[in-house]
C-alpha positions as CSV (number, residue, x, y, z in Angstrom):
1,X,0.0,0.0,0.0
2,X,2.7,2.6,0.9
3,X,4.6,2.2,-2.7
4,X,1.4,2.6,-3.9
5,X,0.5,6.2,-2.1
6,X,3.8,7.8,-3.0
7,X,3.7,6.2,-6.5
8,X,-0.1,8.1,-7.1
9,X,0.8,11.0,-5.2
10,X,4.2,11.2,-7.3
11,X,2.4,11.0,-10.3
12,X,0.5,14.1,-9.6
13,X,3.0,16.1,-8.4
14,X,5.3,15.7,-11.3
15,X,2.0,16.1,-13.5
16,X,1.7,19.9,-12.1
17,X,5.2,20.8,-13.4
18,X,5.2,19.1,-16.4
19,X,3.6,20.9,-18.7
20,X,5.7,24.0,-18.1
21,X,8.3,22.4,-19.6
22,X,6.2,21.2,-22.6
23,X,5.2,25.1,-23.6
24,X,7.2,25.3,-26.6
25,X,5.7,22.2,-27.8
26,X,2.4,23.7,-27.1
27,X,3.2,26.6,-28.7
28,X,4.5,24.9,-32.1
29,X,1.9,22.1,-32.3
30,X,-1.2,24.3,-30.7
31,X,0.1,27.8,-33.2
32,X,-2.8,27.2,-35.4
33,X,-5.2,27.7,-32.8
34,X,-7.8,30.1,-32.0
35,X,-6.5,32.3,-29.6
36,X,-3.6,30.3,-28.5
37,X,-1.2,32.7,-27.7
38,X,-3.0,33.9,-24.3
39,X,-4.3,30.4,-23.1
40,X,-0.6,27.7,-23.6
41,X,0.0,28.3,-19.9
42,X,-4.0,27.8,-18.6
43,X,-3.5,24.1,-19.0
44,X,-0.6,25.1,-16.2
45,X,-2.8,26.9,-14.3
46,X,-6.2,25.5,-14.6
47,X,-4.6,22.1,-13.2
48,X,-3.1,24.0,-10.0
49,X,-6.5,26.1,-9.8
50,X,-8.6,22.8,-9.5
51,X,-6.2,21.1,-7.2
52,X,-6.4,24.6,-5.1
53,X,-10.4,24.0,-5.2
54,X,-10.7,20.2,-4.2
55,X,-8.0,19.6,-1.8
56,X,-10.0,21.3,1.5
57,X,-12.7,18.8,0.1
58,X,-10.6,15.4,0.8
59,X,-11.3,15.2,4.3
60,X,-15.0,15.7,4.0
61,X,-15.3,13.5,1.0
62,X,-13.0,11.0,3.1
63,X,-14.8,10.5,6.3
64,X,-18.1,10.5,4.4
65,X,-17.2,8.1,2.2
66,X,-13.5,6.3,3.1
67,X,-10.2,7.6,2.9
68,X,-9.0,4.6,0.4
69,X,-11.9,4.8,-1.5
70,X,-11.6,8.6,-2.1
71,X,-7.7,7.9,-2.8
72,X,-8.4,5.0,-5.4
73,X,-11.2,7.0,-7.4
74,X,-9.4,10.2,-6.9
75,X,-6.3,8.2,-9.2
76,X,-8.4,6.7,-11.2
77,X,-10.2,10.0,-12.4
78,X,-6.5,11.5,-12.8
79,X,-5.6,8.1,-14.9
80,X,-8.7,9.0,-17.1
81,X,-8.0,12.8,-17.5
82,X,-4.3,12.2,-18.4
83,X,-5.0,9.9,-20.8
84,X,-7.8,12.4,-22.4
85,X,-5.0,15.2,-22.2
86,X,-2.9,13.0,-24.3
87,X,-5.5,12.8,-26.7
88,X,-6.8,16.4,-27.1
89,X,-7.3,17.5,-30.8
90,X,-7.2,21.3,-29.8
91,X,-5.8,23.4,-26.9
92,X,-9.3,24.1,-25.5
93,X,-9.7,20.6,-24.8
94,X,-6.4,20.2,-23.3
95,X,-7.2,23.2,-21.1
96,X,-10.5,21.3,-20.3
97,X,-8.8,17.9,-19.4
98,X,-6.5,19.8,-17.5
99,X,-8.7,21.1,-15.1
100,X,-10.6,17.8,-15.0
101,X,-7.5,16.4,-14.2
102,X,-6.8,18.7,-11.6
103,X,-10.0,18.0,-9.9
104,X,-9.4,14.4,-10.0
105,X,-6.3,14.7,-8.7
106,X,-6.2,16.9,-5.8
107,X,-7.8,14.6,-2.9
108,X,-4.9,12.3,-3.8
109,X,-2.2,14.8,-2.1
110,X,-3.8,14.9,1.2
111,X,-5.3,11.7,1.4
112,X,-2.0,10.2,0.2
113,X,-0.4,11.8,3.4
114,X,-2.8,10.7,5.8
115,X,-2.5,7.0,4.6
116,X,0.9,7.3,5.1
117,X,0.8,8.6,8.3
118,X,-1.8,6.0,9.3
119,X,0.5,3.2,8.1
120,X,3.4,3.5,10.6
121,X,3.5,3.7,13.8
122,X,4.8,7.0,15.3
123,X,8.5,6.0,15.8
124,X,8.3,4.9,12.0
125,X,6.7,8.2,10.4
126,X,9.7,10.2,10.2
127,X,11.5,8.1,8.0
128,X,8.3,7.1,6.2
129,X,7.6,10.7,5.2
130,X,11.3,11.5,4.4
131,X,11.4,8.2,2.0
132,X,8.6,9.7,0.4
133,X,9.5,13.7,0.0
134,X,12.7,12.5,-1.3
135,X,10.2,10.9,-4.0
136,X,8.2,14.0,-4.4
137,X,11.5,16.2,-4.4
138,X,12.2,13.9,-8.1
139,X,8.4,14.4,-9.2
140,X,9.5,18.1,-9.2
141,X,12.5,18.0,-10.5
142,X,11.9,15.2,-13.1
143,X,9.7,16.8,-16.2
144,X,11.9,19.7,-16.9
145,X,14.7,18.1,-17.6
146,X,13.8,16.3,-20.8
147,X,11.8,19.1,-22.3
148,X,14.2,21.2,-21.6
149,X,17.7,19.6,-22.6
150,X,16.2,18.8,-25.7
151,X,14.7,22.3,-26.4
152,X,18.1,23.9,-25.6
153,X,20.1,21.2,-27.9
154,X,17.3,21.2,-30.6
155,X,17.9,25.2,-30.2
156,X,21.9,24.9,-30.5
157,X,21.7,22.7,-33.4
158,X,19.9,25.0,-35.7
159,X,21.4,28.6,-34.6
160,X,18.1,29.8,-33.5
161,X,17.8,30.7,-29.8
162,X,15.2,32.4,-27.8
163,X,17.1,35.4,-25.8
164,X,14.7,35.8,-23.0
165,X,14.8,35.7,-19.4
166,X,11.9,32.8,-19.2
167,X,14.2,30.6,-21.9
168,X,17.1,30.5,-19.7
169,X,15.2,29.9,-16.4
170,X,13.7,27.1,-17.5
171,X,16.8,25.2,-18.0
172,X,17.2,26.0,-13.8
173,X,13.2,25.8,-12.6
174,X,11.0,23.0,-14.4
């Protein structure tokens, strides 16, 4: 059960950083869209928005209806959404699966901490919860750095380079 927590909770915590490093993608496959030069980052924030919204929720949705209930659908929405981001035709819909993902998602952060905290005894929980913000600390720090190594090599290759302050901190914040 514990791998299982911090391997759902990881998942959504890297999936709330991710897309920031997948912007220029966004803005290359999503150009042709209608009004897409204001609304690449909403999928960013829409997602962190509904997390914002549902997480105070959890524990009321939890004692009404069980903690590891709540947990399991709560990752099983966020399964759902992720796969429908994946498969959005247009940027609206991304925006839209975003959100939904967001909302599906955000009862697993809390809930995944109180299952953890319920699973070891009170001598046990300090290493328990380090284990596992060592594993959130990589869900942060994991979907930049693909995104943007190959941007910045993809970028040195051809001669072309974006001169801008938010080009060269993404190499250093994902």
């Amino acid at each position: 059960m514990v791998a299982s927590v911090i391997f759902g909770t990881f998942m959504v915590i890297m999936d709330a950083t991710i897309v920031n490093g997948a912007l220029p993608t966004l803005r290359t496959v999503f150009s042709g869209s209608a009004g897409a030069s204001g609304r690449r980052s909403g999928s960013s924030s829409g997602f962190v928005l509904a997390i914002g919204i549902v997480t105070p929720m959890a524990g009321l949705l939890a004692d009404r209806f069980g903690i590891k209930r709540i947990y399991l659908l709560s990752l099983l929405g966020f399964t759902l959404a992720s796969a429908l981001c994946g498969l959005a035709p247009n940027l609206f819909l991304l925006i839209v699966f975003r959100i939904v993902q967001g909302l599906a998602g955000g009862s697993a952060l809390p809930l995944g901490t109180a299952l953890l905290f319920s699973a070891f005894p009170p001598e046990e929980r300090g290493l328990a919860f380090g284990v596992a913000a060592a594993a959130f600390a990589v869900a942060l720090l994991l979907p930049g750095w693909p995104f943007g190594w190959k941007r910045h090599r993809e970028e040195a290759a051809s001669g072309a380079r974006e001169e801008t302050a938010a080009s060269d901190a993404s190499m250093l914040i994902p």
